[in-house]
Each structure stands twice: as C-alpha cells, then as structure tokens.
C-alpha positions in Angstrom: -54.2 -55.7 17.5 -51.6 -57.1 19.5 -48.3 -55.8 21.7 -46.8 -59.1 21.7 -44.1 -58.9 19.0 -43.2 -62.7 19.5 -46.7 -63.9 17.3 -45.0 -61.5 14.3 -43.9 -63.2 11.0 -43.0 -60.3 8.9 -43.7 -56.3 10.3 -43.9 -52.9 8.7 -43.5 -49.8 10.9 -45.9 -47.0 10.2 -45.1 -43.9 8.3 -47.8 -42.0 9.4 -49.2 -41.1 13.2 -52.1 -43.0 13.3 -54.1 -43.8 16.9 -56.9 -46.1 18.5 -59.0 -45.9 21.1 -59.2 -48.2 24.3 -62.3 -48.7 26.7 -61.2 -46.3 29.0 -60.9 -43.3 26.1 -57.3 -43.0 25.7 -55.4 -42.8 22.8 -52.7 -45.2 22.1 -50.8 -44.9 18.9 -50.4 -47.7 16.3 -46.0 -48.6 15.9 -46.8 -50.4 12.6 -48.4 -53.9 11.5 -47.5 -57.7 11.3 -49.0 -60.7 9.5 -49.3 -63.1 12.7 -49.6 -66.5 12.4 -51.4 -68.6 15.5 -51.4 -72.4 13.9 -49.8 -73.9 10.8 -53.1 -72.8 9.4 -54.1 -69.5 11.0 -53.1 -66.5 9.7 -53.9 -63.1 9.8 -52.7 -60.0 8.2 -52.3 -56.4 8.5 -52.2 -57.0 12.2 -52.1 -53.6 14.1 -48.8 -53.0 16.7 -50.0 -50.9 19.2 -47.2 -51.2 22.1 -49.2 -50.0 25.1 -51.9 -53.4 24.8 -52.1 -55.4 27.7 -54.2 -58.2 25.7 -54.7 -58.5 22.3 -57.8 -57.8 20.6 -59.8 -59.0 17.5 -61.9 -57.6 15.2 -64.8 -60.2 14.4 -65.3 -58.6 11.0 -61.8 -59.1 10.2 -62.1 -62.6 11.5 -64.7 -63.6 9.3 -63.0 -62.0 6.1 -59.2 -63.0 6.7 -60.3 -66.7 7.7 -63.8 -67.0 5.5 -66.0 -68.1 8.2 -69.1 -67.1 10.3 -69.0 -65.9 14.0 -72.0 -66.7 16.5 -72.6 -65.8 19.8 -74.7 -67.3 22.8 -74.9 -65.9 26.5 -72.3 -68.4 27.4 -69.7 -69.4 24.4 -69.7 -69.1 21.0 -68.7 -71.2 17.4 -66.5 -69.9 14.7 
C-alpha cells in the first residue's frame, strides 16, 4: 500500500468503496491500485492506492508470493 503515485507503472481506480484500517483504528479508503516497480527486477502488483498513507506498507505474504521467496526475521534485521 503506498500514497506515493510516482512508484506507479500502470493504475486502475476503484469502482467500489472499499477501506483499510491503520494502527491508530481509522479508516482510510482505498483510490484504486498500481503495479509498482522498485528495480529493473522488482515488481509488484495489485498495489493498493490509499491517498492518506504517510509510508508505505508491505504485506510479507504478498512479498513472498509476488517475488517467490522466503521472509525471516531476527531481533535486529532480517533476510529476504
């Protein structure tokens, strides 16, 4: 999930009111979704817009599906 509309290669506004919720319980609604690509080699699709995001998030789960790796986690870093 991302606001930042520069990291968009294609984008598809949403036809139906859809909404997430942040850490502090509010609901922010979702403008539409992108594929975004990071490196030459990094891509990730179905991207959610939500406007009001000050950072972008990730889903790990989607991580490890759209870029067929594994995700693991120590008290101070972690591999991909």
């Amino acid at each position: 999930m991302t606001s930042f509309t520069s990291l968009f290669a294609s984008y598809s506004k949403t036809n139906v009111k859809q909404f997430i919720t942040v850490a502090n319980g509010d609901k922010v609604p979702i403008i539409g979704s992108s594929s975004i690509q990071l490196k030459p080699y990094i891509f990730f699709h179905n991207e959610l817009y939500v406007l009001k995001l000050a950072n972008g998030l990730i889903s790990i789960q989607k991580l490890t599906i759209d870029l067929n790796c594994s995700v693991t986690f120590f008290h101070s870093h972690h591999y991909v």
